[in-house]
C-alpha positions as CSV (number, residue, x, y, z in Angstrom):
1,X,-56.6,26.3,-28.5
2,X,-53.4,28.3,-27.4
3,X,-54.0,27.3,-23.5
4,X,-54.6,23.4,-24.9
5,X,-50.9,23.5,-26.4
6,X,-49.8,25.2,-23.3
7,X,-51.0,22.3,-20.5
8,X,-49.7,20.2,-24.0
9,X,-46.4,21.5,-23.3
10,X,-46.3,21.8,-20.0
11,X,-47.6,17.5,-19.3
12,X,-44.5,16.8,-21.9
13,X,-41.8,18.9,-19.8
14,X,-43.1,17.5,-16.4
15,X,-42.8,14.1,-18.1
16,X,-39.4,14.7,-19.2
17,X,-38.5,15.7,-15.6
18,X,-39.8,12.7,-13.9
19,X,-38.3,10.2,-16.5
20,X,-35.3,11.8,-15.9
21,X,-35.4,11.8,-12.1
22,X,-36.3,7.9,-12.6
23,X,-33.3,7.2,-14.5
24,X,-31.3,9.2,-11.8
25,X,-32.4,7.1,-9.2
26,X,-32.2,3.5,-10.6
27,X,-28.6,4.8,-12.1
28,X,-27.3,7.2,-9.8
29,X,-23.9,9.0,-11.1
30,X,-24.1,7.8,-14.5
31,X,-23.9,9.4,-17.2
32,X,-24.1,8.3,-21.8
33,X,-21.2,9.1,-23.1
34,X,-22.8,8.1,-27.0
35,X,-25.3,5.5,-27.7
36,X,-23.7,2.1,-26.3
37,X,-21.7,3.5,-24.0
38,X,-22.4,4.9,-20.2
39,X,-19.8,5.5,-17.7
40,X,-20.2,5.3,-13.6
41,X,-17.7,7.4,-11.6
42,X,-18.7,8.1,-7.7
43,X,-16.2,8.7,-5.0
44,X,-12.8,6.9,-6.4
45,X,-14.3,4.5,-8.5
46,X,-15.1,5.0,-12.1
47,X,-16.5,2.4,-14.8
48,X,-17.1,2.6,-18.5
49,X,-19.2,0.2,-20.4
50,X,-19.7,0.0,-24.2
51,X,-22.1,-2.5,-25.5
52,X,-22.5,-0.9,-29.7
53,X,-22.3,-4.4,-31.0
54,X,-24.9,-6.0,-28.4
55,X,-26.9,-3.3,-28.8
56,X,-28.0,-3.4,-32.7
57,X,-27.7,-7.6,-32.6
58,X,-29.6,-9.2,-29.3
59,X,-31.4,-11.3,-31.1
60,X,-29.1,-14.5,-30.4
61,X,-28.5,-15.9,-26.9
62,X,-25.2,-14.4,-26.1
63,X,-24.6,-10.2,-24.9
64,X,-21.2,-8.9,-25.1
65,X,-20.0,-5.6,-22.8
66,X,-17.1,-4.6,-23.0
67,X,-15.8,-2.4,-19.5
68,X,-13.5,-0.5,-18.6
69,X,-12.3,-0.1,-14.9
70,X,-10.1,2.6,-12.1
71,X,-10.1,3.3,-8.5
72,X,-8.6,5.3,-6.0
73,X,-9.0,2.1,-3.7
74,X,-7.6,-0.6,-4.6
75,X,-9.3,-4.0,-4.6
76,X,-9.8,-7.5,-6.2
77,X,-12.9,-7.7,-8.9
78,X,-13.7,-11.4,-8.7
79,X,-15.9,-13.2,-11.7
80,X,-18.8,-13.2,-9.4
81,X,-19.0,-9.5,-8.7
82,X,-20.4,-8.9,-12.3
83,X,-24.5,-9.6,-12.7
84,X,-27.1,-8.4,-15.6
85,X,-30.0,-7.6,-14.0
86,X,-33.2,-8.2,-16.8
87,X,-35.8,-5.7,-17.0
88,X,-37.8,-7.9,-15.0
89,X,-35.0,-8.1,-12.1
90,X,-33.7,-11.2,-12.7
91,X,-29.7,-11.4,-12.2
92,X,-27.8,-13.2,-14.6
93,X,-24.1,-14.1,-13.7
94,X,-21.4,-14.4,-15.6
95,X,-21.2,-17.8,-17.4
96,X,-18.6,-20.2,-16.0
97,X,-15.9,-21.4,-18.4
98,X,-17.4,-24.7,-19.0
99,X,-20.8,-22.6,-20.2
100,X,-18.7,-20.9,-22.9
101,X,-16.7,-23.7,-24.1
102,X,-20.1,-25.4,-24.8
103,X,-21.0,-22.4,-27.2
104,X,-17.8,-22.2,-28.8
105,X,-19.6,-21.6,-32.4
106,X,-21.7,-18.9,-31.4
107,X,-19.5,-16.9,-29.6
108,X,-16.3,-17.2,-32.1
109,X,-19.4,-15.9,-34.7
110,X,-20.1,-13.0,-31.9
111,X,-16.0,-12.4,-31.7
112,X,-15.8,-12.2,-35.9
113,X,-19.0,-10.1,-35.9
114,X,-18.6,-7.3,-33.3
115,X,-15.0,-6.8,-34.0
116,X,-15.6,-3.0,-35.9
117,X,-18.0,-2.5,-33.0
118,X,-15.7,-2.5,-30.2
119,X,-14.4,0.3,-28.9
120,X,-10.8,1.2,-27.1
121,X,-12.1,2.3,-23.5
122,X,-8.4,3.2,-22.5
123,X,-9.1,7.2,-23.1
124,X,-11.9,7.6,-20.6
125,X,-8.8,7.0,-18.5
126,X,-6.0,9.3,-17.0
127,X,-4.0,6.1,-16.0
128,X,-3.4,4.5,-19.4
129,X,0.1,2.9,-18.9
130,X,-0.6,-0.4,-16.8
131,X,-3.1,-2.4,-17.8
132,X,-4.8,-5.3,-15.9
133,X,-6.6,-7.9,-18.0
134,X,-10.2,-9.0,-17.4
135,X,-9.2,-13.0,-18.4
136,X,-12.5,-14.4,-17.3
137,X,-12.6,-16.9,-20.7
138,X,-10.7,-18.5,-23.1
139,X,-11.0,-18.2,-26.5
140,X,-12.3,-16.5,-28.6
141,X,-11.5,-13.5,-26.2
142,X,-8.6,-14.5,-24.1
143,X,-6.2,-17.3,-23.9
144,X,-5.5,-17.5,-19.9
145,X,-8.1,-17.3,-17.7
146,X,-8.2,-15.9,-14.2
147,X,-11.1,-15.5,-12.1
148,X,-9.9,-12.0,-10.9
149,X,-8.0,-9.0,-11.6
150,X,-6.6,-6.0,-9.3
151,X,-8.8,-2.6,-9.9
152,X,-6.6,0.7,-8.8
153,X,-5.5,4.2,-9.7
154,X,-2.2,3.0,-11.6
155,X,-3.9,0.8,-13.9
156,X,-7.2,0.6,-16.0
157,X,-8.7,-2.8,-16.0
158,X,-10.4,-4.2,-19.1
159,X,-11.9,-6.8,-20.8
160,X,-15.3,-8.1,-22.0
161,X,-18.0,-9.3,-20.2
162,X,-20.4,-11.8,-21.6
163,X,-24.2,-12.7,-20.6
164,X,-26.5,-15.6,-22.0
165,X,-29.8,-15.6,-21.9
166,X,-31.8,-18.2,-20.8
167,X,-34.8,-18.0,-23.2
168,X,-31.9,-17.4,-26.3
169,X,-32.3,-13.7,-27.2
170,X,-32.9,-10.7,-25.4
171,X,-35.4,-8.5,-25.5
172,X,-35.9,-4.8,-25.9
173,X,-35.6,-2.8,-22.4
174,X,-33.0,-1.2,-20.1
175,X,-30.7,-4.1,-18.1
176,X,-28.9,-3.0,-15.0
177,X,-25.0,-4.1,-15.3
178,X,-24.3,-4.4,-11.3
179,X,-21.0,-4.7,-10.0
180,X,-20.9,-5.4,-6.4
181,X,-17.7,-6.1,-4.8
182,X,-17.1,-5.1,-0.8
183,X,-15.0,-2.2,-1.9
184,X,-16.7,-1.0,-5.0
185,X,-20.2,-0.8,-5.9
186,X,-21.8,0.5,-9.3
187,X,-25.3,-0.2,-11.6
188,X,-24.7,1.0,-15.1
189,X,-28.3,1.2,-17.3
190,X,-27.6,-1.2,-20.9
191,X,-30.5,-0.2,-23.2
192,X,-31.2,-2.7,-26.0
193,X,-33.2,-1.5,-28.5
């Protein structure tokens, strides 16, 4: 009985270990920093993401993630560095104006909704006097709209990042946030339960 609840133990640690060691290497230098909220910093360039909101409601057609971005080099972040990867590896870019003005209902319900969700990701930053807007919509989240912003180590660049699914909601499972710009690179893990 006692050795049964020792190889017990033992298959439970060793399974631990090897999720973990998973999760290392689909996310490397990552880390949660709570439950919605995981933050990427590797050589310069550091991210935070916080999806508290998006995490408790994906059961409508539109995700909202707020990030956070610094880095020691600078560089443009265009729209089209941003993909959600599914579960099943499918990336899903960012939706073009014209796809959010067409959804104007649901997303000023998702901008009423999450607003005691969302989280101030300006203190995960030393550099908190400059700030550079993420101005990728219009209403209900911006007014101007800009197609890029400048990402350094004077400023922290912010702003909210939304996906839409194609089948309407989103299911349960761990989605890869990918930024991929020719001077920064980063995969953040956004687990919808």
């Amino acid at each position: 009985m006692r050795q049964s609840a020792a190889v017990a133990i033992l298959i439970a640690l060793v399974s631990a270990t090897l999720i973990a060691s998973q999760k290392e290497q689909l996310f490397p230098h990552t880390k949660k920093s709570g439950k919605a909220t995981v933050e990427y910093r590797y050589e310069g360039f550091a991210v935070v993401a916080n999806y508290d909101y998006s995490q408790r409601n994906h059961s409508a057609a539109w995700l909202l993630i707020d990030v956070a971005m610094a880095s020691k080099t600078r560089f443009v972040a265009h729209r089209d560095d941003f993909s959600l990867v599914t579960p099943e590896g499918r990336p899903l870019k960012l939706p073009t104006q014209q796809g959010v003005s067409a959804d104007s209902p649901a997303l000023m319900s998702l901008a009423q909704n999450s607003k005691i969700h969302r989280q101030n990701l300006e203190g995960y930053f030393s550099q908190r006097s400059v700030r550079e807007i993420l101005n990728f919509y219009s209403s209900p989240f911006e007014h101007a709209i800009s197609d890029e912003a400048i990402v350094d180590n004077d400023r922290v660049t912010m702003g909210a990042l939304l996906f839409k699914s194609p089948e309407g909601r989103w299911p349960e499972g761990t989605y890869r946030l990918a930024i991929d710009n020719e001077k920064a690179q980063a995969a953040l893990p956004i687990a919808l339960q």
